[in-house]
C-alpha positions, 0 to 999 in steps of 0.5 A, spaced: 749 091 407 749 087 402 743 087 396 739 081 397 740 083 405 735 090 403 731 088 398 729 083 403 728 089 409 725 092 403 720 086 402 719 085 410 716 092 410 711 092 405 709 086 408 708 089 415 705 094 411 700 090 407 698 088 413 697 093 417 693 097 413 689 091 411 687 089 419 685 097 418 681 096 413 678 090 417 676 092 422 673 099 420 669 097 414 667 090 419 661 092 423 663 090 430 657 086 435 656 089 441 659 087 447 653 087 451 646 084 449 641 084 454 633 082 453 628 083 458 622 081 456 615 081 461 608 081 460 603 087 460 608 092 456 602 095 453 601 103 452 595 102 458 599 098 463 605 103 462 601 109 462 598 106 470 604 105 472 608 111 471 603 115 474 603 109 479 610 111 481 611 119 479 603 121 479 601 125 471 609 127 470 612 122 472 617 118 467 619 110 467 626 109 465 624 106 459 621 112 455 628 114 454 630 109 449 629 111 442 627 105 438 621 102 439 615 098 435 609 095 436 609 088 436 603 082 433 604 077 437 598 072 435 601 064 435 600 059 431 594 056 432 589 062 436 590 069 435 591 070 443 598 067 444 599 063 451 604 063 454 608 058 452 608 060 445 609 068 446 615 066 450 618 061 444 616 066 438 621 070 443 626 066 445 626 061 438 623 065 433 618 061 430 610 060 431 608 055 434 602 052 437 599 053 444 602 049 450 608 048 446 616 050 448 621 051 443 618 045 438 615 045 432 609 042 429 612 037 426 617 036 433 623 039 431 627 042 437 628 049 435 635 053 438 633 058 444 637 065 444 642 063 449 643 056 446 645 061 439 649 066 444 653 060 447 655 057 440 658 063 438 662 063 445 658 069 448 657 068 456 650 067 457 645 069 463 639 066 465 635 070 471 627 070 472 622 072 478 619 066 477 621 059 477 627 057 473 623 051 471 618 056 469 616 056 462 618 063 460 625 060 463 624 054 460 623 057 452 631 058 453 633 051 454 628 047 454 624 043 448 617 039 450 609 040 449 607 040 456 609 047 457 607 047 464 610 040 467 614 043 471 618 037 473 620 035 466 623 042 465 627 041 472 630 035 468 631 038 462 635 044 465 639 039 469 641 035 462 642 042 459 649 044 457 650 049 464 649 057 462 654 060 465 650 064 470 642 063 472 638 066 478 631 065 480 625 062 484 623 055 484 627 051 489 622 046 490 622 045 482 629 041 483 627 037 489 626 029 488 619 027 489 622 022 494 625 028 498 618 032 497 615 027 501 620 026 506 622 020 504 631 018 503 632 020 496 638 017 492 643 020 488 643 015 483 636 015 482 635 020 476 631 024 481 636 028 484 637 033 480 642 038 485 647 032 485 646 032 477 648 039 477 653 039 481 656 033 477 657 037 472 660 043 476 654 048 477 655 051 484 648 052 487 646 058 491 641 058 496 641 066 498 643 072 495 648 072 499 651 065 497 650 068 490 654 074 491 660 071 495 661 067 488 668 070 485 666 073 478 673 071 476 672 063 477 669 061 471 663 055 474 656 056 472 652 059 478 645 057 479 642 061 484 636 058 487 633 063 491 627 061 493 622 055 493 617 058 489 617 065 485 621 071 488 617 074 492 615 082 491 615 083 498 617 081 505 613 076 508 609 076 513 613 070 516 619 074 514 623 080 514 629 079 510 627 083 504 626 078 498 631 079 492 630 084 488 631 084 480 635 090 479 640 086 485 640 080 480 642 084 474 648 087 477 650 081 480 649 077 473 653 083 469 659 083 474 660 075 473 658 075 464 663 082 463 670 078 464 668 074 458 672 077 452 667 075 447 661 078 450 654 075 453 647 075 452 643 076 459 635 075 459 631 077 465 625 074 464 619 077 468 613 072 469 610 075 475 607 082 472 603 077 469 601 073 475 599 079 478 595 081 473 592 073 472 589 074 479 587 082 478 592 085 483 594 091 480 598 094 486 602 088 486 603 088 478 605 095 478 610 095 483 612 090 479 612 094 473 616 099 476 621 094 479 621 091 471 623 099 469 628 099 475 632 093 473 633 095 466 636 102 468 640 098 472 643 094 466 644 100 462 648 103 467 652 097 469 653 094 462 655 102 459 652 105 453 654 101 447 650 095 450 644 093 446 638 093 451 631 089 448 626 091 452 620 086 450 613 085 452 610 078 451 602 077 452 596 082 455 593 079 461 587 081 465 585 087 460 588 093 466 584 100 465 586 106 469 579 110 469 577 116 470 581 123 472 586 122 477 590 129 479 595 130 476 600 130 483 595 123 484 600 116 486 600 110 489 594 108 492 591 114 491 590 111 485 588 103 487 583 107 491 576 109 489 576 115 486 573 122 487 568 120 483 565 115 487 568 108 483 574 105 482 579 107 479 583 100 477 578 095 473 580 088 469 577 085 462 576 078 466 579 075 473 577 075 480 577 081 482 581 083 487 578 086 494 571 085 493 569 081 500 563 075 501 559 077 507 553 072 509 547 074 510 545 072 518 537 072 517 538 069 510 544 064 512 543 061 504 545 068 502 550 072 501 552 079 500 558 082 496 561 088 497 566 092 495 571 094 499 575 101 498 580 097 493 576 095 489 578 092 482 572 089 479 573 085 473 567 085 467 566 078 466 568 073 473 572 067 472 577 063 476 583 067 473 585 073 468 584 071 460 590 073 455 587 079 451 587 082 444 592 087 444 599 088 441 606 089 446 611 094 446 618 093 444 623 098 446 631 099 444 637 103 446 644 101 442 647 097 436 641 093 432 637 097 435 634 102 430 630 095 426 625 095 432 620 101 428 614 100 426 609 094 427 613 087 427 611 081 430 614 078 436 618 073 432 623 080 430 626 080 436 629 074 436 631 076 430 634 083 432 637 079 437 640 073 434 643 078 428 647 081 434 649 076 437 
């Protein structure tokens, strides 16, 4: 071997060497991201709600799966504009991380369009996932893709989702969000009419699921966007009475979601969006609202179990509805309906801030036919002061965390941090 020869050698080693140490310094002093990154959020994750849905399910010792998570805060969740959010701006603070005004989605006061969570995620090449019990142009759905101040003009997010760049998998309800108005009347619709929003989707390569069994089929592998349309309105929380194939279930969707994301190499981002809890609430159902509770918290151990422990799971409320109290002194081995029911003490067990009440029945007076009585059924959930539908109520909500990033939800913060433990994340 010749002098130059090996010093050469010498010199490729210490390269290699150079090299590897280098690389090993990297990636220990580097913080890597978590792989996984799950967001739920859901209206009523307030201490009350919890509290009655726990012993909903499990009586005074049950425990909802999410009181395992070790990092939590209390989140202020005021708009812009009112101190009260509404839906719009409660679910833009999450989902873009900024104030805004009542009635608008993912735009500022000045008509900037602010980027949404998943639109960051798929920037920073991470699979993104969308799944919501009500419609896909809902407006809690709509704060990730959509930007408009009419937030509750359906049609017009419908348009806007199918313009979008295609997350790679979506599921929900609101099939009939996405029909052309000339085919909801029953009139022959024409695909190059702008109205047809599945052959525009489909044009761009986004495959349309119409069942739970159509979304399964679907290979994890083959790297399409999936939208699953799984109903005409919001996913049912019970079978219908015309019906008795069970309605999708939230937990099935968060496995199937996951299955498809986690062949990406660069990770994902999956938000699963629960506007129904607060529907129920809206109209002082408490039964439907807890089950829902309970099917929201059975979700979230579905995702910890099938994403694994070093994903980072965000569980997040969004507004207070219909101000829900659990009263009196229910045993402590009480659950389910027995407290739904009026309680040993003779009054009700559920009562609401505002709304309709629930189960209280209109009877006419026969020998007064102008007259009516108003009794209160063995259900009955009265609300303090009537109207059409439950108000938003002052009262902050919970954020809860498990994993990387998550140690920074302590304390009181506002709702807008979470999109920023998110996005740091991401």
């Amino acid at each position: 071997m010749t002098m130059k020869l090996r010093n050469r050698l010498i010199a490729l080693v210490c390269l290699i060497l150079f090299l590897g140490l280098g690389g090993g310094m990297f990636l220990t002093t580097t913080a890597s991201k978590p792989f996984a990154v799950i967001l739920f959020v859901g209206d009523n994750i307030t201490p009350s709600a919890l509290t009655a849905a726990r012993i909903f399910a499990g009586g005074g010792d049950g425990r909802l799966r999410m009181e395992d998570f070790p990092n939590a805060a209390i989140c202020r969740n005021a708009g812009r504009d009112f101190s009260v959010p509404d839906t719009a701006s409660a679910s833009t603070a999450i989902a873009a991380g900024k104030r805004v005004g009542s009635g608008n989605l993912s735009v500022d006061e000045s008509g900037r369009k602010l980027p949404s969570l998943l639109e960051t995620a798929a920037s920073r090449n991470r699979s993104t996932g969308l799944i919501t019990t009500g419609s896909v142009a809902g407006t809690t759905a709509a704060a990730y893709y959509a930007k408009s101040s009419k937030a509750d003009n359906r049609r017009e997010l419908a348009i806007q989702y199918a313009g979008h760049t295609p997350f790679d998998f979506v599921a929900g309800g609101g099939a009939a969000d996405f029909e052309s108005p000339a085919k909801a009347e029953g009139e022959q619709g024409s695909p190059g009419d702008g109205n047809d929003l599945p052959s525009q989707l489909a044009a761009k390569g986004t495959v349309i699921a119409r069942s739970m069994t159509e979304l399964e089929s679907q290979p994890f592998w083959k790297k399409v966007p999936v939208l699953g349309l799984l109903s005409p309105g919001p996913l049912a929380a019970a079978p219908s009475p015309e019906s008795d194939a069970e309605p999708p279930s939230l937990s099935d969707l968060v496995r199937i979601a996951i299955s498809r994301l986690q062949s990406d190499r660069h990770g994902y981002l999956l938000v699963v969006d629960d506007p129904m809890i607060g529907e129920a609430a809206a109209a002082n159902d408490g039964e439907t609202m807890l089950r829902r509770l309970v099917a929201f918290d059975q979700a979230v151990a579905t995702a910890r179990r099938y994403a694994g422990e070093k994903a980072l799971v965000i569980v997040t409320g969004r507004e207070t509805i219909g101000g829900l109290q659990l009263n009196g002194y229910p045993f402590r081995r009480d659950k389910g309906v027995a407290i739904l029911a009026v309680n040993a003490q003779g009054y009700p067990s559920l009562a609401w801030s505002t709304g309709p009440g629930y189960s209280v029945e209109e009877k006419r007076d026969d020998a007064h036919p102008r007259k009516t009585n108003i009794s209160s059924g063995i259900l009955s959930q009265p609300s303090a002061f009537t109207l059409p539908s439950g108000l938003g109520v002052a009262g902050d909500v919970i954020s809860l965390g498990v994993g990387q990033g998550s140690e920074k939800l302590h304390g009181f913060l506002d709702l807008t941090d979470v999109h920023r433990v998110v996005s740091e994340e991401l």
